[in-house]
N, C-alpha and C positions, 0 to 999 in steps of 0.2 A: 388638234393640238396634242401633242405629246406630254408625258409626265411630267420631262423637267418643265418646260413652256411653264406647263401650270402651275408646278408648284414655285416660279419664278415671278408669275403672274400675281400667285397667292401672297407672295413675300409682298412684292411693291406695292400690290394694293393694303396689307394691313401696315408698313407703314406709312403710308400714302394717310390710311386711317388715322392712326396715331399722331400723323404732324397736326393732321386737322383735330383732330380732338385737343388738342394740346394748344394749339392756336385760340382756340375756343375758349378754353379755359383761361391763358396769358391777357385775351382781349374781356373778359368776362372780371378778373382781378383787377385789370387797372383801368379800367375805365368805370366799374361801380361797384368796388369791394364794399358798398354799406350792403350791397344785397345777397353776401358768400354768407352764409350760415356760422359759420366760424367768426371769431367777431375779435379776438384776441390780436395784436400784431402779431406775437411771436406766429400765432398758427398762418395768418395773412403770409407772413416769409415765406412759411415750409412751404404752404402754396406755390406763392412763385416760384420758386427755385425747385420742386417739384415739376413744373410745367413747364421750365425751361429746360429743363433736366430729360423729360420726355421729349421732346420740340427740338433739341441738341441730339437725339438718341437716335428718332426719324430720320432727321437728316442725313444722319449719319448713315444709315441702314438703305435708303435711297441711291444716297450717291455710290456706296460701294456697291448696290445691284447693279446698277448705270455702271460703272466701271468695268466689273469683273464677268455681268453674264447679259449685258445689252449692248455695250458698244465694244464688237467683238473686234479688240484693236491686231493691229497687223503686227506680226514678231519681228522685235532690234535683231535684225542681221548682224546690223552694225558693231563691232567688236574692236 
């Protein structure tokens, strides 16, 4: 494996990380916020929309690896 490989490798898998961390968290909020430490709504919010905010950010960072340096699409000739 060569440098970019890996450092392309290293990209998808942290956030590969990140989605799931963030999943973790999303499924952790709403299915038993009596048990998040924070106990306030307002902080309950920041939460979610925090861990959507990471979980939207993953994805994001995914798909544009997949796009731009794994599915090495073929050049529009076509003009």
């Amino acid at each position: 494996m060569n440098y970019s490989e890996a450092a392309i490798a290293y990209l998808l898998n942290k956030a590969q990380s990140d989605k799931s961390a963030a999943l973790a968290s999303l499924t952790l909020l709403l299915n038993h916020p009596a048990g998040v430490g924070d106990h306030s709504t307002d902080d309950l919010h920041r939460s979610l929309e925090e861990s959507l905010e990471r979980l939207s950010s993953a994805d994001g960072k995914i798909e544009t690896i997949q796009n731009y340096f794994l599915n090495k699409p073929s050049e529009d000739t076509s003009e």
